[in-house]
N, C-alpha and C positions, 0 to 999 in steps of 0.2 A: 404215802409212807411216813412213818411215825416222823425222822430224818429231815421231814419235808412242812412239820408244822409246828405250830406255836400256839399252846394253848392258854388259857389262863380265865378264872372268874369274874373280874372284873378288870378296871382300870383309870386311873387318875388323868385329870386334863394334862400334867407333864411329864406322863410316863413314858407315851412315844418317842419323846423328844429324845431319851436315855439310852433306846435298844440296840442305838449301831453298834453295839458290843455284842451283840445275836444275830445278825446279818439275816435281815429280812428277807434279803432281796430272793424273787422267785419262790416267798412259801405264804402258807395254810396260815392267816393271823384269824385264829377262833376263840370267840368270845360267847360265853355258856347262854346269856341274856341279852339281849340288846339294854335292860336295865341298866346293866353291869356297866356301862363306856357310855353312858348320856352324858357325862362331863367331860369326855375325850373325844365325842361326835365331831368337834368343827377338827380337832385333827384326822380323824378318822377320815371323813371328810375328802380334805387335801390331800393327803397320802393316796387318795382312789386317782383324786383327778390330775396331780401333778407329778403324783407316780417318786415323791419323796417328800423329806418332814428336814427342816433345819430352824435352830434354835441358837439364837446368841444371849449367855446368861455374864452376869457378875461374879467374881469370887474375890477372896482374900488372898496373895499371897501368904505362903506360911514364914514367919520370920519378919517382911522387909512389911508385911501388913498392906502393900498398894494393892490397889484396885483394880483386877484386869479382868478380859473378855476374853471366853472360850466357847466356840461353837462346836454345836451337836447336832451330827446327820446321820438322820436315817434314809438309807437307799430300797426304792421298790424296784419293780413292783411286786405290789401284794394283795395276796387273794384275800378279801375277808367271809367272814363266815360267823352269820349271826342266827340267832332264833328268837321269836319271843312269842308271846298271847296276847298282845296288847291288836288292838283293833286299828289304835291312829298309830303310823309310823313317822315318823320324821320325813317329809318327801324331802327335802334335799338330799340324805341319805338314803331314802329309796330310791330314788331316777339315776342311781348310779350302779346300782346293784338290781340281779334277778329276782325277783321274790316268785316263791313258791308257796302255795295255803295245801295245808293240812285238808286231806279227803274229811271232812264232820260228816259226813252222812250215816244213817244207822247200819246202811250195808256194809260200810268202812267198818266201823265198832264191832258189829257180829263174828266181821274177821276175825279183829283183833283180838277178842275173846275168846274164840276157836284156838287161835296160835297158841294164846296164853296158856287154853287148857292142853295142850297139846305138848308146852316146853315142859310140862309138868311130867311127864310118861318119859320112859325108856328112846322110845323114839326119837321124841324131842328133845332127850339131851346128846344120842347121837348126831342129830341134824344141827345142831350147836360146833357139834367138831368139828362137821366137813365146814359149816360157813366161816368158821377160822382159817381153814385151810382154804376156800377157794376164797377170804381176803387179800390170805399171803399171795394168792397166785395174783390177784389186781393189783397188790401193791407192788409186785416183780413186776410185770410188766410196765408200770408206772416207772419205774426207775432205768428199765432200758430206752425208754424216749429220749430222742437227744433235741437239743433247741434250733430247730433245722427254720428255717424262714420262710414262710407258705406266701402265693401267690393266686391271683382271681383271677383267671381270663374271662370269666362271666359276668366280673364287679358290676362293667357298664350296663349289663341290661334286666340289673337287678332294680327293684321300686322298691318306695316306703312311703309311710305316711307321713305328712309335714305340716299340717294343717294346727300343731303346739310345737311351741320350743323345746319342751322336754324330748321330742321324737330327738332332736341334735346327736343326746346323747344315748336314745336305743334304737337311731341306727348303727353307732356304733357296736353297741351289745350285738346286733344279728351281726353283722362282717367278722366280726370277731369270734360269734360262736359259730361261724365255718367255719374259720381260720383252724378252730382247734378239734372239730371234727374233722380238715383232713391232719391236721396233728398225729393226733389218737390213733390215724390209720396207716401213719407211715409204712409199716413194713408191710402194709396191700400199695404202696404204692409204687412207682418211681422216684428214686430218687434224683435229679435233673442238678447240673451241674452248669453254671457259668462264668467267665471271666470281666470283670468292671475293671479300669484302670489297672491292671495287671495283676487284679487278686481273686482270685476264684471263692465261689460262691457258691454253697449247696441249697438246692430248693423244692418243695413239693408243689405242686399244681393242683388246685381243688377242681373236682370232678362233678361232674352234674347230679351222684347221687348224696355226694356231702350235702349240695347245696340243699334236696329233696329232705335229707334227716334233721339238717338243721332247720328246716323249715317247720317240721312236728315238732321240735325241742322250741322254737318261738312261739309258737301258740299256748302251749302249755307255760313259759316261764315269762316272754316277752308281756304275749296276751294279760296275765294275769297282771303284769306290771303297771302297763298302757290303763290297763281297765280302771273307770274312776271308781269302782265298787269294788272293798276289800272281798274276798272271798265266800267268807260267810254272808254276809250280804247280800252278794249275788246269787247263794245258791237260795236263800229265803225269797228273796224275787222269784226266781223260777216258780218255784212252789210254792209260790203265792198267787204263781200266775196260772199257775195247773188246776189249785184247786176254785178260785175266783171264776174262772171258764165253765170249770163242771157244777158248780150251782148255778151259775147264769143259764146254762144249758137246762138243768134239770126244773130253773125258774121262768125259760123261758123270754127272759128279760138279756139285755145285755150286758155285757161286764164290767163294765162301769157304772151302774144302776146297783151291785150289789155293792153292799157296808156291811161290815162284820166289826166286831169287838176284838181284842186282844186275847181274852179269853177266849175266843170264838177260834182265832185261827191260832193259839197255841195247842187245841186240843183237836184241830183239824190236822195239823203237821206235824202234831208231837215234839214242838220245840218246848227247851224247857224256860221260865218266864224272864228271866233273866236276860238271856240270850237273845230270845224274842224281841223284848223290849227295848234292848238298843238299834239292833238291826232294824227294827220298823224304825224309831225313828232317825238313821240314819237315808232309809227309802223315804224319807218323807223331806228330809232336808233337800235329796237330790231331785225331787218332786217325781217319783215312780209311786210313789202314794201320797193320797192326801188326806190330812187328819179336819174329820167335821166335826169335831168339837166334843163336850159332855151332853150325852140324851142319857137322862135317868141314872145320871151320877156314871156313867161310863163313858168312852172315848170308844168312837166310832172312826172308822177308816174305808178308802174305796181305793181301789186301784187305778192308775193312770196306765202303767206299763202296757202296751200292748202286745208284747212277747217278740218282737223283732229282735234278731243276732241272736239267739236263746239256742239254736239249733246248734251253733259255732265256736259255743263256746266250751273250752277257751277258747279265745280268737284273736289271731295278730291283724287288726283290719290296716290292709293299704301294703 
């Protein structure tokens, strides 16, 4: 709900500090570019993990001229909400936040295209109206949610991965995103009611098939987090791996035995060179490919990957 966010283009490293005049707490802090707030990152930052921002500055009195101290708080918590195109992300500011990639695929685009031509007709600008209308109907619902306090009977015989310290903090992301699908489902629920030191407490109980949905929603937001390969990267792997297979196949050799050019697999995959060319040697840093050098004034490449976890992905492994 509009009510419920804070929008804004960019932002200064001390403008956080300023907002408790807007009362964060509990809403939408979205920002157009993750460009936009790279000098306000280490705030950005803290406000995720410590859940507020305080500030002790100098000023003037006016008249007597002394010198005093006035502190500025801001209270979370708060949701952020970034987007960008940039390939490197800040991981401190990532492993705190879900990241989600952009479907690239040309079946994605063809859609997309279709749509396009499609808002263009009669049709399309009735289909425009109702999705106004059944926003209002998401964001109504969104506003009858009350801040009820949910509980895991199933916490203990939940598993995660632990083998990096960053897991610390996306296991909290999974506990957390059931917590808010049984949120979301309140009135499918029970409401459950208890007393602690004399004061009653209202509660929801998450259910075995919360924990099954949130389980699909970690694969797709956790997985892609977890994954050391931004998105596009990964999906050029694949299809690096698909078509490497099927000449080794049709050469009879193994697939590691074949090298191709840049040129060779941008007009095999239809990426366009650009693109290409960072992603390869992004696979080449993480060693899924490996670059044999200049033959004949070009740069030759072979594949390492052997297509493991490919089927899984996304994939929240552990």
């Amino acid at each position: 709900p509009e009510e419920t966010c804070f929008t804004c283009s960019a932002m200064t490293s001390q403008s956080l500090y300023y907002l408790g005049n807007q009362n964060l707490q509990h809403k939408t802090l979205s920002v157009a570019e993750e460009e936009g707030v790279r000098d306000a990152a280490y705030q950005l930052k803290l406000l995720q993990s410590e859940g507020s921002l305080s500030l002790v500055s100098t000023s003037k009195e006016k008249g007597s001229g002394r010198t005093t101290t006035e502190r500025y708080t801001v209270q979370g918590p708060v949701q952020l909400l970034l987007t960008t195109t940039a390939t490197d992300i800040d991981p401190e500011l990532m492993n705190r936040c879900l990241v989600v990639s952009v479907d690239e695929s040309p079946t994605q685009t063809a859609a997309i295209h279709a749509q396009q031509r499609f808002d263009r007709t009669f049709e399309g600008f009735t289909q425009r109206l109702q999705a106004d209308k059944l926003t209002a109907v998401h964001q109504n619902a969104q506003r009858l949610l009350r801040p009820l306090r949910v509980y895991n009977p199933y916490a203990q015989q939940l598993g995660f991965a632990g083998c990096q310290t960053r897991y610390r903090r996306d296991h909290e992301k999974y506990l957390t995103l059931i917590s808010a699908v049984t949120l979301l489902h309140q009135y499918q629920r029970e409401i459950k009611s208890t007393e602690v030191d004399g004061q009653s407490y209202e509660y929801l109980e998450v259910t075995r098939q919360d924990i099954a949905l949130a389980n699909r929603l970690a694969d797709w937001a956790l997985g892609r987090s977890i994954d050391e390969l931004p998105g596009p990267t990964r999906r050029l792997l694949v299809e690096l791996g698909d078509w490497v297979r099927a000449t080794a196949s049709e050469l009879r050799i193994q697939a590691a035995d074949v090298t191709f050019t840049r040129r060779e697999a941008r007009e095999a995959l239809q990426w366009n060179t650009s693109p290409l060319r960072i992603h390869l040697e992004r696979l080449c840093q993480h060693e899924y490919v490996v670059s044999h050098g200049r033959r004949k004034g070009l740069y030759r490449y072979s594949l390492l990957y052997d297509g493991k976890g490919r089927q899984c992905q996304p994939s929240l492994l552990g």
